[in-house]
C-alpha positions as CSV (number, residue, x, y, z in Angstrom):
1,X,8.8,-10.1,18.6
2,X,8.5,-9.6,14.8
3,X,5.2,-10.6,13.7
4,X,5.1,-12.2,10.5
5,X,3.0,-10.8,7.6
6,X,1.5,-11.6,3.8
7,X,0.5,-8.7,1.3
8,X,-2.6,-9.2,-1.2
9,X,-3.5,-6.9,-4.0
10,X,-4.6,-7.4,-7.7
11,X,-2.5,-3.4,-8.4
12,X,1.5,-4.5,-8.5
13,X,2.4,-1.1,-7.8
14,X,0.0,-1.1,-4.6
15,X,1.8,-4.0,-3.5
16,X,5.1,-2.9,-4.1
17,X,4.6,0.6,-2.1
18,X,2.6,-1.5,1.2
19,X,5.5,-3.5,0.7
20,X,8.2,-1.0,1.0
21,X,6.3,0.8,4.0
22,X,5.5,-2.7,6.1
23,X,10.1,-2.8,5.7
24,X,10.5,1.5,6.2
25,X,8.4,0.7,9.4
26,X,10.4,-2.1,11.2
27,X,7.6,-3.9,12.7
28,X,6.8,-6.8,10.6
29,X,8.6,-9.2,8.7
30,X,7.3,-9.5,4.9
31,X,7.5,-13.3,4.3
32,X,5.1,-13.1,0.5
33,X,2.7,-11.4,-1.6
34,X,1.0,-11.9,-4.0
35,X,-1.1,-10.1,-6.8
36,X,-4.0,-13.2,-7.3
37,X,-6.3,-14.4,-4.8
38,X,-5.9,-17.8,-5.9
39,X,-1.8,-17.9,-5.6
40,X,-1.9,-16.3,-2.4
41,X,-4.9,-18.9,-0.9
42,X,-2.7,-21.3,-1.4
43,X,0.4,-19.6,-0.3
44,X,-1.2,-18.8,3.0
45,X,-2.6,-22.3,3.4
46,X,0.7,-23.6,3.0
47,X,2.5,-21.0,5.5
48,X,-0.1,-19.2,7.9
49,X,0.5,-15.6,9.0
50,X,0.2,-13.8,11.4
51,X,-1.3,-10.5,9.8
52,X,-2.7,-10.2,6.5
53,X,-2.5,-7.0,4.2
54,X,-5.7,-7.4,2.3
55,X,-7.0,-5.3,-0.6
56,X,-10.8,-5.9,-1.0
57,X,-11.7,-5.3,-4.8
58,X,-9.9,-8.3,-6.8
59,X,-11.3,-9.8,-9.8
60,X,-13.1,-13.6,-9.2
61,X,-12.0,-13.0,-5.5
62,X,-12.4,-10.4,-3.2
63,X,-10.5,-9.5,0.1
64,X,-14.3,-10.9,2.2
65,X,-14.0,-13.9,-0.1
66,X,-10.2,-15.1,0.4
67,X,-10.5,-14.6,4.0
68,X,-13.2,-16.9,4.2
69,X,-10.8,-19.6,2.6
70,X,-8.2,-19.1,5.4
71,X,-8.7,-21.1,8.2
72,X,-7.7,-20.2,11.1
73,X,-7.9,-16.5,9.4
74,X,-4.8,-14.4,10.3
75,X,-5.6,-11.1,11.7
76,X,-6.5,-8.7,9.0
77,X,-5.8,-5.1,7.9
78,X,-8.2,-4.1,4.9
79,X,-6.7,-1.9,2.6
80,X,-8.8,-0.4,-0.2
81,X,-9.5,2.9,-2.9
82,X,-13.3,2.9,-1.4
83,X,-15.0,3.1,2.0
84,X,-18.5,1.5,1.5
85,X,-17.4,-1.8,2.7
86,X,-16.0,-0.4,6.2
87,X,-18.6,-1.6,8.4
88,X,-18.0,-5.3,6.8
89,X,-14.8,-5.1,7.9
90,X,-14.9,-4.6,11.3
91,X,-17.9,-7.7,11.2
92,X,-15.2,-9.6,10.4
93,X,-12.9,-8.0,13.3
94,X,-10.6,-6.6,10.9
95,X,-7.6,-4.8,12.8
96,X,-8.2,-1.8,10.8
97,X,-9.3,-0.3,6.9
98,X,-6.7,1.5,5.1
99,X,-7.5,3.9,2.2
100,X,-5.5,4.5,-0.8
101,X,-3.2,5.9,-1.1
102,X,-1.7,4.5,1.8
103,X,0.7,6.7,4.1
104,X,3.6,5.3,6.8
105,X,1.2,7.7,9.2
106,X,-1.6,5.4,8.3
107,X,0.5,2.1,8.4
108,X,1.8,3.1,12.0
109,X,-1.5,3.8,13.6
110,X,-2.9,0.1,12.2
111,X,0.1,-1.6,13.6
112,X,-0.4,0.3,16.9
113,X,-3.9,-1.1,16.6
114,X,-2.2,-4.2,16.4
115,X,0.5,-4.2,18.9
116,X,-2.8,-3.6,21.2
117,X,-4.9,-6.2,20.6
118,X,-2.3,-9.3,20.5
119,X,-1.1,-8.0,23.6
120,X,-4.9,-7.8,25.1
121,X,-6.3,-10.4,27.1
122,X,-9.6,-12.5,25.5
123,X,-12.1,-9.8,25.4
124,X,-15.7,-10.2,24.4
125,X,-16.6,-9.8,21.1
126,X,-18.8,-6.5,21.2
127,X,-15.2,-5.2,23.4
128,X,-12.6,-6.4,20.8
129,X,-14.4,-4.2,17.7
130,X,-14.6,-1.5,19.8
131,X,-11.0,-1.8,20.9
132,X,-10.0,-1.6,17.0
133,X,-12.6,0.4,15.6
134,X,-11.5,4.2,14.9
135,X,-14.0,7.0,14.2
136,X,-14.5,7.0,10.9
137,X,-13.8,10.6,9.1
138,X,-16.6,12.4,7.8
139,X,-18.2,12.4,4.8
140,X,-19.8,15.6,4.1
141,X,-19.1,19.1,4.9
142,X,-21.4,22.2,5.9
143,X,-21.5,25.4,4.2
144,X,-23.6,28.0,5.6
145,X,-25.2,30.9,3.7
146,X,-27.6,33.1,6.1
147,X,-30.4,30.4,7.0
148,X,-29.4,28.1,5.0
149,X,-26.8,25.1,5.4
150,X,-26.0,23.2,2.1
151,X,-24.3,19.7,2.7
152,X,-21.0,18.9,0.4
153,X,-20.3,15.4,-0.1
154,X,-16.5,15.6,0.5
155,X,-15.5,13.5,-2.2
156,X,-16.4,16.2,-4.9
157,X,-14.5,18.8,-3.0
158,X,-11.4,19.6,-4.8
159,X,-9.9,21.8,-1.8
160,X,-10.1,23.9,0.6
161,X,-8.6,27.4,0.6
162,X,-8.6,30.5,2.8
163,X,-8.8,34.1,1.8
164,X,-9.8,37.0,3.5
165,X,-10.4,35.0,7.2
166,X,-12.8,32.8,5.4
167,X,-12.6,29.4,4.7
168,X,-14.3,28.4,1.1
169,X,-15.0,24.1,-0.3
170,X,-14.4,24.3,-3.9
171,X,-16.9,22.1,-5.1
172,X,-18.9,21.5,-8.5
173,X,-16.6,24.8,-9.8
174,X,-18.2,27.3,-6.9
175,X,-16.9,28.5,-3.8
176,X,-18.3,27.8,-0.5
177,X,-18.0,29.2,2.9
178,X,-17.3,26.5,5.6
179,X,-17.3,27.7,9.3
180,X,-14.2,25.6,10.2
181,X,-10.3,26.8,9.6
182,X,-7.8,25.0,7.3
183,X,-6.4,23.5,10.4
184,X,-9.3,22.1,12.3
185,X,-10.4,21.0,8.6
186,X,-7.0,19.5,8.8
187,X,-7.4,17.5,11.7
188,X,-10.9,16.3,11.3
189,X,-11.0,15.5,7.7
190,X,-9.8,12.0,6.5
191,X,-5.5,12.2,6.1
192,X,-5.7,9.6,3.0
193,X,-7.7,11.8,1.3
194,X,-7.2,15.3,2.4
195,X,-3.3,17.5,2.3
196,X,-2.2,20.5,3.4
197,X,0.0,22.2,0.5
198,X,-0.1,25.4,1.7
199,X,-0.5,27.3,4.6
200,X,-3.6,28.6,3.1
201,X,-4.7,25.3,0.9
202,X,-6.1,21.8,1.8
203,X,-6.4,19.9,-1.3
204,X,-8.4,16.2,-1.9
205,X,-5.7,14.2,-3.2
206,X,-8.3,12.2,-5.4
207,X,-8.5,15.4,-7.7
208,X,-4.6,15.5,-8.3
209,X,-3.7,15.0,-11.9
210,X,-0.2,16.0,-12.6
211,X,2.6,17.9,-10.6
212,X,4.8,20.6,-12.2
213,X,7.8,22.9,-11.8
214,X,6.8,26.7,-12.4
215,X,10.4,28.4,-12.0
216,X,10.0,29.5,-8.9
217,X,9.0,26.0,-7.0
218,X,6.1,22.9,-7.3
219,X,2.8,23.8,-8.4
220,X,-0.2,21.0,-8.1
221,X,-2.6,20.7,-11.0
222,X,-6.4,19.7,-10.4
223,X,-9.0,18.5,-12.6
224,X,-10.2,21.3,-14.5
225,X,-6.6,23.0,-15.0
226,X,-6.7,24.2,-11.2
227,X,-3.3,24.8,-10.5
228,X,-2.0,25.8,-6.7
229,X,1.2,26.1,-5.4
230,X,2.8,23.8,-3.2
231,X,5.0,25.8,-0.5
232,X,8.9,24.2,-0.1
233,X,8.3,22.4,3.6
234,X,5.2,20.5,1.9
235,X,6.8,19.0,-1.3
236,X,8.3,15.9,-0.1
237,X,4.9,15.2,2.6
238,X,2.9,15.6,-0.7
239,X,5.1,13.6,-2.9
240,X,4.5,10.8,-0.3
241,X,1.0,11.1,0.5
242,X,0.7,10.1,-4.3
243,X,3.7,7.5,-3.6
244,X,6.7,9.0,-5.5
């Protein structure tokens, strides 16, 4: 059965692209949104849902706030541009936490999460959060240099790129060596955040300020003029990892 579902965020354009995604994957019916807290409080009271799509930073009222105002709550998906508020979340048995930019990938494994826990039995409380909490990604990185292991908070890594067998973070505008391949890197680092452009480049989507034709295909530009080329098979993955 179609579960019926409500879409909250203070961005139009966020709620616009959740909403198209919630229809491209089938599995819930769309029945509102709303871009204030206030209008969709009172939307909600008037026709409960059965899973709410919840950004968290809103002006006056936040995602923690609203819910609060909701009762009985509808099951809740978080979906945000940060990550401090992640333990929160799941304090308040949210079915999963979504970062921006949002993928289908992403969408599918939260409504997964919740196919599985409205078909489970009534579980304990310390069971149900681990049932829906995921391992959150990492934060930081290791680079190694002889003896010494320098820690790089991911979110000032701009990419990843291999050369020469070696993996190198570009971080802070230096090169460091990373012990891990593009493709384990691939699979452990955090999908909202990190793509693979090229066979040899992973790059941190947060740094992406423009796209652009070269002639001879798509070439992404970083902050700080760092332009890399996008191989053919990964435009259209790229293109809807930004939303276009």
């Amino acid at each position: 059965m179609t579960r019926t579902a409500f879409v909250v965020d203070d961005e139009p354009l966020a709620v616009k692209r959740l909403v198209r995604l919630l229809k491209k994957s089938g599995r819930v019916e769309v029945t509102g949104s709303a871009t204030d807290p206030s209008e969709a409080i009172r939307a909600l009271q008037a026709s409960p849902v059965e899973v709410l799509f919840l950004d968290i930073h809103m002006p006056e009222i936040d995602g923690f706030a609203l819910l609060d105002r909701l009762d009985p709550a509808p099951m809740v998906v978080f979906t945000t541009a940060h990550d401090e508020h992640a333990l929160r979340a799941f304090e308040v048995l949210a079915i999963d936490y979504l970062l921006k930019p949002i993928d289908l990938a992403q969408l599918e494994r939260a409504l997964d999460k919740l196919d599985r826990v409205s078909g489970a039995p009534a579980a304990p409380l310390a069971e149900l959060i681990d049932m829906v909490r995921a391992p959150r990604p990492p934060q930081r990185v290791a680079s190694r240099l002889g003896d010494r292991v320098t820690l790089l908070d991911l979110d000032e890594v701009s990419h990843f790129h291999a050369s020469d067998r070696l993996t190198y973070a570009a971080s802070g505008g230096k090169d460091h060596v990373v012990d891990e391949t593009l493709s384990a890197l691939e699979r452990r680092l955090d999908p909202a955040m990190f793509v693979r452009i090229h066979r040899g480049v992973l790059v941190n989507l947060r740094f992406v300020v423009e796209l652009r034709g070269d002639g001879a295909g798509l070439v992404v530009v970083l902050r700080g003029d760092v332009q890399l080329p996008v191989s053919r098979d990964r435009v259209r993955p790229l293109k809807d990892r930004l939303g276009i």
